[in-house]
C-alpha positions as CSV (number, residue, x, y, z in Angstrom):
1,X,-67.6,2.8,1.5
2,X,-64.7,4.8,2.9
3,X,-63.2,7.3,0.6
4,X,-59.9,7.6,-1.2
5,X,-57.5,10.6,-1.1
6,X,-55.2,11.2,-3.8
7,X,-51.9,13.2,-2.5
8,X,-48.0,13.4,-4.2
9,X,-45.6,12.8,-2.7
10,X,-42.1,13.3,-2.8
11,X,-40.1,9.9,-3.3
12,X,-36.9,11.9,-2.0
13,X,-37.6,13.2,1.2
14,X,-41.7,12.1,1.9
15,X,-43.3,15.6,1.8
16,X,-46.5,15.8,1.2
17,X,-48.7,18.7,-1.3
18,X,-52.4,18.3,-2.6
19,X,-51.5,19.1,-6.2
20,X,-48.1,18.0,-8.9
21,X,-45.2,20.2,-7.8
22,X,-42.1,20.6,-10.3
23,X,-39.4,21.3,-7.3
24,X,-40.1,19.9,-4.1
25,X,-40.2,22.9,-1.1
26,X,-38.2,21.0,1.2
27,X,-35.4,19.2,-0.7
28,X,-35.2,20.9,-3.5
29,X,-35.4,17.9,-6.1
30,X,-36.9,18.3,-9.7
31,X,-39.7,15.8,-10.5
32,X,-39.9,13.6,-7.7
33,X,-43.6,14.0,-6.6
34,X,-45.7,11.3,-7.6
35,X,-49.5,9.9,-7.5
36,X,-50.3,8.4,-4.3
37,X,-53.9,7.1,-3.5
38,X,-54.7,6.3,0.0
39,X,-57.6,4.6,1.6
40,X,-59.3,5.5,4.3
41,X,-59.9,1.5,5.8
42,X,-58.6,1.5,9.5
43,X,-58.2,-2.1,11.2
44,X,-57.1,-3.8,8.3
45,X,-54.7,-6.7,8.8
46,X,-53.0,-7.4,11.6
47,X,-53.5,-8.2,15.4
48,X,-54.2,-4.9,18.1
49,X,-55.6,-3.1,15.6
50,X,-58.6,-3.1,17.3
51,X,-57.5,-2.9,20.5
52,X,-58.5,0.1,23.3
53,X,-55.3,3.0,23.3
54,X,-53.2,2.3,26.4
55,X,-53.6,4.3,29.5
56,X,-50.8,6.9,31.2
57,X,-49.1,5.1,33.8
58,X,-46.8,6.8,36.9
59,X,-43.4,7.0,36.2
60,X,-42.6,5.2,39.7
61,X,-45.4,2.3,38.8
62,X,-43.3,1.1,35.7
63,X,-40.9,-1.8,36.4
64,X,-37.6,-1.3,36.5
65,X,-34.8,-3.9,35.2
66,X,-33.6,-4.9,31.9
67,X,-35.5,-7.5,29.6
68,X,-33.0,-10.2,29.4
69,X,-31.4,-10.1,25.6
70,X,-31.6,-12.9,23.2
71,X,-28.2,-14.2,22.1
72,X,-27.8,-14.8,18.6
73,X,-24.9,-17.0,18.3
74,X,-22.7,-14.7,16.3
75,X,-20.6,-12.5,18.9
76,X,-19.8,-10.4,16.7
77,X,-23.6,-9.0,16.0
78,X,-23.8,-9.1,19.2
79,X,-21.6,-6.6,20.3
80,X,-23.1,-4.1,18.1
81,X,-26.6,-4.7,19.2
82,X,-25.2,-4.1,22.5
83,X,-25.2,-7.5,24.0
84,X,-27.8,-9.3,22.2
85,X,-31.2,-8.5,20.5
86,X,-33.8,-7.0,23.1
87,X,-37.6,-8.3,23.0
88,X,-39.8,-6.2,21.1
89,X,-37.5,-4.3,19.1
90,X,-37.7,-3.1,15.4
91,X,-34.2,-3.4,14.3
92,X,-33.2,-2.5,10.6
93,X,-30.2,-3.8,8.6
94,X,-29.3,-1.9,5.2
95,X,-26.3,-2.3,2.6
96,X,-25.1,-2.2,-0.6
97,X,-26.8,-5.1,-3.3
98,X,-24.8,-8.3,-2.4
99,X,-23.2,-6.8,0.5
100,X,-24.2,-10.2,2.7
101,X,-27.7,-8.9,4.2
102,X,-29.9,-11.9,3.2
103,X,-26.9,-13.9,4.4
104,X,-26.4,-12.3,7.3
105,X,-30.5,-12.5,8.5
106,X,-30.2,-16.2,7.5
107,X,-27.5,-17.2,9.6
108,X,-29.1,-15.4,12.5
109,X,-32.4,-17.5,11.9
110,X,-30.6,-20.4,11.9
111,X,-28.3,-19.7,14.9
112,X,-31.7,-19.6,16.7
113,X,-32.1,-23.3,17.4
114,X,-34.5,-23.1,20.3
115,X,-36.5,-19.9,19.3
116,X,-39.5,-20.6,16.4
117,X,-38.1,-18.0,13.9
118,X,-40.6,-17.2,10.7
119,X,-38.1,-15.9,7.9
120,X,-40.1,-13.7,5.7
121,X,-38.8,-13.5,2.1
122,X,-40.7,-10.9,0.0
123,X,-38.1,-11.0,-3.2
124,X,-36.7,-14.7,-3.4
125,X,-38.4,-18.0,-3.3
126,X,-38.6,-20.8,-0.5
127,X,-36.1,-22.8,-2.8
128,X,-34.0,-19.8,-3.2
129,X,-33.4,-19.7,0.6
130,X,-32.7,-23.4,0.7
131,X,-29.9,-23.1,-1.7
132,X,-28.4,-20.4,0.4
133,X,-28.7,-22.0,3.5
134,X,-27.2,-25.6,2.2
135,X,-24.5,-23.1,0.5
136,X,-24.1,-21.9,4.3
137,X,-23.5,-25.4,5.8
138,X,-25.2,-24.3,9.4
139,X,-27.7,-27.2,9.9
140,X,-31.1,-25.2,10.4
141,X,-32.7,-25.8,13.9
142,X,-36.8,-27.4,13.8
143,X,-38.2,-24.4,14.6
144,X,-37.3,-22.4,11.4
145,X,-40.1,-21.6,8.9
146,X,-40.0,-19.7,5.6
147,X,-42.5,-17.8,4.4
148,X,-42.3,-16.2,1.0
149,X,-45.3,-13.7,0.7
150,X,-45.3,-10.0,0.2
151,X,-48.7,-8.6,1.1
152,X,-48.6,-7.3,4.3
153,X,-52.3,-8.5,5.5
154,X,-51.1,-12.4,4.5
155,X,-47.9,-11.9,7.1
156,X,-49.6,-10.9,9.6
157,X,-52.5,-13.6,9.4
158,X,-49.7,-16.4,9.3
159,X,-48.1,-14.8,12.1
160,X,-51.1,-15.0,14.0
161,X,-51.2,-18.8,13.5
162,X,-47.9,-19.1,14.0
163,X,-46.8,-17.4,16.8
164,X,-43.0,-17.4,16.5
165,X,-40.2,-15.5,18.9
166,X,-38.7,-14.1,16.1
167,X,-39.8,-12.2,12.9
168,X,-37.1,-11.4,9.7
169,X,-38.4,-9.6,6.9
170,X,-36.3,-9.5,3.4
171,X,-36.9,-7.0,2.7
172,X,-39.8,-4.2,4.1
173,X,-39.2,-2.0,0.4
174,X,-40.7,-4.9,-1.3
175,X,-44.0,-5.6,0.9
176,X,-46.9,-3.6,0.4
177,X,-50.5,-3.2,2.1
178,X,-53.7,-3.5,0.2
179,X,-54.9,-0.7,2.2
180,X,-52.9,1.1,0.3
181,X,-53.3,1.7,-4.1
182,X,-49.8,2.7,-3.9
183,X,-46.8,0.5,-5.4
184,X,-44.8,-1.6,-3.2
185,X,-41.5,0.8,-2.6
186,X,-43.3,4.0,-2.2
187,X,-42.8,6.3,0.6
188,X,-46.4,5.5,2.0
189,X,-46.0,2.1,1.6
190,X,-42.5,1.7,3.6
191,X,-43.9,4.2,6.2
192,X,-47.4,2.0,6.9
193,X,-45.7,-1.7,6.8
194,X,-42.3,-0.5,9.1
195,X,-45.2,1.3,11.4
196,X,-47.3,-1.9,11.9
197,X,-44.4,-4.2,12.5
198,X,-43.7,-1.6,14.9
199,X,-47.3,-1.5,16.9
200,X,-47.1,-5.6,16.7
201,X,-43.2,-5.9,18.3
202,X,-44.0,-3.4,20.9
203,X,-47.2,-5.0,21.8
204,X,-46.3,-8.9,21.5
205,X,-42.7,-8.0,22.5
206,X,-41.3,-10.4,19.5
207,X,-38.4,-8.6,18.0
208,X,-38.4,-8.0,14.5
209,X,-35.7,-7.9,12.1
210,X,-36.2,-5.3,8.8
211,X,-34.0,-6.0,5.6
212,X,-33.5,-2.3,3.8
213,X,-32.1,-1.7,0.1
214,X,-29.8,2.2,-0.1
215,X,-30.1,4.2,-2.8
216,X,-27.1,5.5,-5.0
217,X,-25.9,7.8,-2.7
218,X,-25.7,5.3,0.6
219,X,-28.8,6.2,2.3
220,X,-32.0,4.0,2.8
221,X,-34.0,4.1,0.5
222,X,-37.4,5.3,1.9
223,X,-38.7,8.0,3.9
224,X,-36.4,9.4,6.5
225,X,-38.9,8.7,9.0
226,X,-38.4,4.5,8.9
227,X,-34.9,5.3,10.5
228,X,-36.9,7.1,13.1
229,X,-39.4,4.2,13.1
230,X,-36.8,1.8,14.1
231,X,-34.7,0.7,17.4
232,X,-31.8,0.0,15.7
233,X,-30.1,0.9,12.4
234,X,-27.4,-1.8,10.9
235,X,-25.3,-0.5,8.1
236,X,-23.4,-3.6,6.3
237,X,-20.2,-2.0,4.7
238,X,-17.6,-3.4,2.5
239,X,-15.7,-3.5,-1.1
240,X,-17.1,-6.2,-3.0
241,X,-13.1,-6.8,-4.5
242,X,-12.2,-7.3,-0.5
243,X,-13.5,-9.8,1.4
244,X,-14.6,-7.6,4.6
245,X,-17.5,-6.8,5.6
246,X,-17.9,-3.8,8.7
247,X,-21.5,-4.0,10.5
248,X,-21.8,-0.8,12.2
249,X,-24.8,0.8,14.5
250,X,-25.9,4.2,13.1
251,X,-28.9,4.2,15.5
252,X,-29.2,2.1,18.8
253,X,-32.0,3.1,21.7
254,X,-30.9,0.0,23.7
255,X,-27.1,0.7,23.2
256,X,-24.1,2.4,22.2
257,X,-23.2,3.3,18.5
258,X,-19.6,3.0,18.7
259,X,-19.0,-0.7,18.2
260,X,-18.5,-2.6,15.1
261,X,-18.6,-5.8,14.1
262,X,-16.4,-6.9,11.3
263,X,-17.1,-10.3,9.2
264,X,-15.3,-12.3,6.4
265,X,-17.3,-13.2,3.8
266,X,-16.8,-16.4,2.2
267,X,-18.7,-19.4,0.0
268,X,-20.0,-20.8,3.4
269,X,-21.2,-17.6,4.1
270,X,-20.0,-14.9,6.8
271,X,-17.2,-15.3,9.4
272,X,-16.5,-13.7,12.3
273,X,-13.4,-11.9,12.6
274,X,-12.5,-11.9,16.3
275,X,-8.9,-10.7,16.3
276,X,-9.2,-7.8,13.0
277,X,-5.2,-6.8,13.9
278,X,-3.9,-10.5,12.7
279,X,-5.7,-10.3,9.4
280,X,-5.1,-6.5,8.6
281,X,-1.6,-7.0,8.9
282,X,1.1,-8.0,6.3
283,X,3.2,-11.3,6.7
284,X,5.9,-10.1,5.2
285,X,9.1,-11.2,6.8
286,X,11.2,-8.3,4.6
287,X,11.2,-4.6,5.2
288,X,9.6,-2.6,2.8
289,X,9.3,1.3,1.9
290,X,6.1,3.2,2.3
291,X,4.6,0.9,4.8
292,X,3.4,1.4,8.1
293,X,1.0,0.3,10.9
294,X,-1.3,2.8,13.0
295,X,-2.8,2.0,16.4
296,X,-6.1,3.3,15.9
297,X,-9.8,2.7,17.4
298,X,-13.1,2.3,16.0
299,X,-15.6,2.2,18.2
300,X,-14.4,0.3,21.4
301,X,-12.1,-1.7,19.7
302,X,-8.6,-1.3,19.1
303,X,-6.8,-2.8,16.4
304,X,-3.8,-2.3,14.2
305,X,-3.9,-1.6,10.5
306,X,-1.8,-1.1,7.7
307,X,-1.3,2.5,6.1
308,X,0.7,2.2,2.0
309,X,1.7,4.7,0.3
310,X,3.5,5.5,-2.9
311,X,5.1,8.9,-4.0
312,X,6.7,8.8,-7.6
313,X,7.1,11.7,-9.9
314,X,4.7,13.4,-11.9
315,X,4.2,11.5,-14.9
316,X,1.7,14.4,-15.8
317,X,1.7,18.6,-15.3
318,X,-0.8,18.0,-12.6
319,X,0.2,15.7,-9.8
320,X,-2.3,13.1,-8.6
321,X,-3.4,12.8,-5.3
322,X,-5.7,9.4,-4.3
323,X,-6.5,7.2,-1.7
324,X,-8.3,4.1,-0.6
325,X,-9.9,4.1,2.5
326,X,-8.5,7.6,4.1
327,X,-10.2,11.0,2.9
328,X,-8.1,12.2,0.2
329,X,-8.8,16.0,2.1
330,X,-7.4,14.8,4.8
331,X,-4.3,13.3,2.5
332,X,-3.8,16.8,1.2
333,X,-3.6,18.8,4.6
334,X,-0.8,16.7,5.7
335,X,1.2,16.7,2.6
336,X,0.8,20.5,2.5
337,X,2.0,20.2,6.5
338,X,4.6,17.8,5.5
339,X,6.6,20.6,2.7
340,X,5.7,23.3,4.8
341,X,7.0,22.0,8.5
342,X,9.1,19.5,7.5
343,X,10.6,20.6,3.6
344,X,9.8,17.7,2.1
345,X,9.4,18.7,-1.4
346,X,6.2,16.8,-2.3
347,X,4.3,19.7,-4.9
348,X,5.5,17.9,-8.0
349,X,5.5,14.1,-7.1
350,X,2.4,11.9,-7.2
351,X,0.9,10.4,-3.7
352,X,-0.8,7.5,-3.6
353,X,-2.4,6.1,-0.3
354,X,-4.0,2.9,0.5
355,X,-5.6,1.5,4.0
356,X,-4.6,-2.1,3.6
357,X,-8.1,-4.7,3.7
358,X,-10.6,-2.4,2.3
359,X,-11.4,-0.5,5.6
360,X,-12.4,3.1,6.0
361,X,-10.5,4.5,8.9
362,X,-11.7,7.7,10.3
363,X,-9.6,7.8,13.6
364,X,-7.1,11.0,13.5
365,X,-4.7,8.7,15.0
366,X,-3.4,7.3,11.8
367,X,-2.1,10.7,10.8
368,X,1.2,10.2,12.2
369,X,1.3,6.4,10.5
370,X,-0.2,8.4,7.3
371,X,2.7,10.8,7.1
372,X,5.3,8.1,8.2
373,X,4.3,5.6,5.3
374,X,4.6,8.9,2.2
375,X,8.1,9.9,3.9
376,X,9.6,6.0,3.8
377,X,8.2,5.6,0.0
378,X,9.6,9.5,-0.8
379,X,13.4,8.5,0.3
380,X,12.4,4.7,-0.5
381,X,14.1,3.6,3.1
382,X,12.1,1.2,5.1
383,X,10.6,1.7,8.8
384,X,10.9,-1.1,11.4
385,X,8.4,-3.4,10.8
386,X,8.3,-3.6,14.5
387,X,6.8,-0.1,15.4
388,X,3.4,1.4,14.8
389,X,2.6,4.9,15.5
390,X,-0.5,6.3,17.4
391,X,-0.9,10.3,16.7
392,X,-2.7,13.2,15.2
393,X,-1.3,16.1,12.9
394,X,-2.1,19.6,13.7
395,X,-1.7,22.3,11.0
396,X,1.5,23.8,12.9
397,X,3.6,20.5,12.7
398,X,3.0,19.2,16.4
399,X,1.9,15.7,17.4
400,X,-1.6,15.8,19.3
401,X,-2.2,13.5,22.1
402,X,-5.4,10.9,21.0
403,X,-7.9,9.9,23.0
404,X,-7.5,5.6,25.0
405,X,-3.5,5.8,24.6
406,X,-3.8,2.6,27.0
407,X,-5.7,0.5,24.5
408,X,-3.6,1.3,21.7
409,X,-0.3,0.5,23.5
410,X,-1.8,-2.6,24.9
411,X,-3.0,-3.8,21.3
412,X,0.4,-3.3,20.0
413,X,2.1,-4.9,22.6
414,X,0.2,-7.8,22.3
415,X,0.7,-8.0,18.6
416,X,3.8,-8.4,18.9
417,X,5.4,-4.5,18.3
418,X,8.0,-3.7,20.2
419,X,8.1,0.2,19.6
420,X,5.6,2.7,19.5
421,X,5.7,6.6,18.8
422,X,2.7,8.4,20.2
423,X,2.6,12.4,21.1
424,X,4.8,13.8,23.7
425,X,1.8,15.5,25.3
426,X,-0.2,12.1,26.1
427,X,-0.8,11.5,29.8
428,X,1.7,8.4,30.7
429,X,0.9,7.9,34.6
430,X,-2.1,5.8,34.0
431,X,-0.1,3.6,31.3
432,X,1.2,0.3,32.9
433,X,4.5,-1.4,33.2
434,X,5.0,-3.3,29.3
435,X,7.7,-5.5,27.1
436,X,7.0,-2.3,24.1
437,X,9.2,0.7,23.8
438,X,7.2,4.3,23.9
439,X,8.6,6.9,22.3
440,X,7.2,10.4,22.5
441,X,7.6,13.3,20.0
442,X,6.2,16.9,20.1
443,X,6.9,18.2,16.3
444,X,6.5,16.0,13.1
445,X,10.2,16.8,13.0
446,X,11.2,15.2,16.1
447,X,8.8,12.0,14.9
448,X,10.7,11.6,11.5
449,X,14.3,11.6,12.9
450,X,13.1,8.7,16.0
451,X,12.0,6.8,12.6
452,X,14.8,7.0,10.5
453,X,17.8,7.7,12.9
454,X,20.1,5.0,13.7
455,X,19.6,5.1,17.4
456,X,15.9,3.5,17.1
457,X,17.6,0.6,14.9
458,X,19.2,-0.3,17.2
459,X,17.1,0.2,19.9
């Protein structure tokens, strides 16, 4: 009989110590080490584990070329993932309880019509997953199978008979190993199951999807080292009171991390939102004070959102300063630029600031749009719901040239805008010939009188 070691382990950050410590050593929390009793039984489970280690190959021996991707149906996802999912990959999706995960891994399963896809559901039954997917409406393709098991030795062994292209797993916290007398959860329970799902993608070359939960703070929940683990990281984002949801790439090896993929959740599930500047966007036919639309950039894609804000007076000795969807830091540098630079006496009124749709925006572009939006509610006179603005705010006043000035103008043109006020310092020459007006400005000064002077009324 092989014998078992008893460790603890810190359920913060995974380090490891022979005996009970009160503070962990390496992150500092209080009573976070707990009991952890591992076995020493090697080749437990699941296919290759008994298989010989591989052997070092030349560099110039290895075959060159892409595997070709597998498309999943939903462009959107796939223009995170970088053009589709890749063979063999360990790709992990995490968000917020109720955020649309489960929804989001169904849909891909049944998108796959002509792949045999085995949808692993360790924390809801097989009728559980019908409901959702008749609540989705996509009619599932014949080679979809559900499997609702969580011990990690059982998975593999139905794997093996079934053989399928594609492997979901809702969600890895809840499956556990028998290898292991830990509880399903624990750090050495996440770290073995994401580690064999690992060895069997990269040796069968059938991607597999991982389901995470996040703790309070917005982190995975698990060791740090099941990010490392992984291909890809997913993060599913949104405000539960808004109906959009932002799939963004914290980790990619077989792409870039600076796409996003943005979704509208609904009762038939999740929809893709291929234009987000229409939706974003108010249809108000009626100028109004305190609003304003930035040309800003997340990722690769450039779209046009909405930027409210509200000054009033004080109501109490302290005056509030809050915002939804902008870092309220941010919020107060440019009011303090705004009485300094400008004199616009701001110290006792209340600002509040809203990013219209329930997106974070975190592109220094929207400065100028920021600072527009608390100027038009401050004098309550409206700004041309025709112009949008594309600019950062340095400390000393001036308007800094941003970074793709052709994609914003482009996006704004095509929108519909037929002004735009960007920094005077952006390189025009490689801007084309368009129907929108571009208006430069140097100082936040110069900016506020092209906004409210007559001349760009009429223009």
């Amino acid at each position: 009989m092989a014998r078992n070691r008893t460790i603890y382990v810190c359920q913060n950050c995974g380090a490891e110590a022979a005996k009970w410590i009160g503070k962990c050593p390496s992150c500092g929390q209080w009573n976070s080490y707990v009991e952890e009793i591992i076995s020493k039984n090697p080749g437990t489970g699941f296919p290759g584990s008994d298989t010989p280690s591989s052997k070092p190959v030349h560099l110039d021996h290895i075959p060159s070329g892409e595997d070709k991707r597998i498309d999943t149906g939903i462009s959107e996802l796939n223009r995170v993932l970088g053009g589709g999912i890749v063979p063999g990959s360990l790709i992990l999706v995490g968000g917020e309880p109720g955020i649309g995960k489960s929804t989001l891994a169904l849909q891909i399963a049944m998108q796959l019509s002509t792949l045999k896809v085995l949808y692993v559901s360790a924390e809801e039954s097989t009728k559980q997953i019908k409901l959702r997917s008749e609540r989705i409406g996509n009619t599932p393709g014949e080679n979809l199978y559900v499997l609702s098991e969580v011990v990690l030795e059982h998975i593999f062994l139905q794997i093996q008979q079934l053989n399928p292209d594609l492997i979901i797993v809702d969600s890895v916290q809840t499956v556990y190993s028998e290898s292991l007398e830990s509880s399903p959860g624990s750090i050495s329970q996440v770290r073995d199951c994401a580690s064999r799902f690992l060895k069997f993608a990269k040796e069968s070359s059938v991607p597999v999807i991982l389901v995470g939960h996040i703790t309070k703070d917005g982190t995975l929940a698990g060791p740090k080292i099941l990010e490392h683990i992984v291909d890809c990281v997913l993060l599913f984002e949104g405000d539960h009171n808004h109906v959009y949801r932002i799939l963004r790439a914290s980790k990619n090896r077989f792409g870039a991390t600076s796409e996003l993929g943005i979704f509208e959740m609904h009762e038939k599930g999740l929809i893709e939102v291929n234009n987000p500047s229409e939706i974003l966007l108010s249809k108000f036919d009626e100028e109004l004070s305190g609003m304003a639309t930035a040309s800003t950039i997340d990722g690769l894609r450039p779209f046009l959102i909405e930027v409210q804000a509200l000054v009033s007076t004080a109501a109490y000795g302290t005056p509030q300063r809050s915002s939804t969807g902008f870092d309220v830091r941010r919020l107060n540098m440019l009011l303090a630029v705004l009485e300094k630079r400008a004199g616009f006496k701001i110290a006792a009124k209340d600002v509040f600031l809203n990013i219209a749709g329930g997106i974070k925006v975190t592109d220094p572009a929207i400065d100028l749009a920021v600072v527009s939006a608390v100027i038009s509610s401050g004098y309550d006179r409206a700004i041309d719901r025709f112009c949008c603005f594309a600019g950062e705010i340095g400390l000393s006043g001036e308007i800094r040239p941003v970074s793709r000035i052709e994609q914003r103008i482009k996006e704004a043109d095509k929108m519909g805008f037929t002004k735009i006020i960007i920094s005077g310092y952006n390189n025009l020459k490689s801007v084309k010939q368009s129907k929108i007006k571009i208006l430069t400005a140097n100082k936040i000064e110069q900016a506020l009188r092209l906004i409210f002077s007559k001349d760009m009324e009429k223009a």
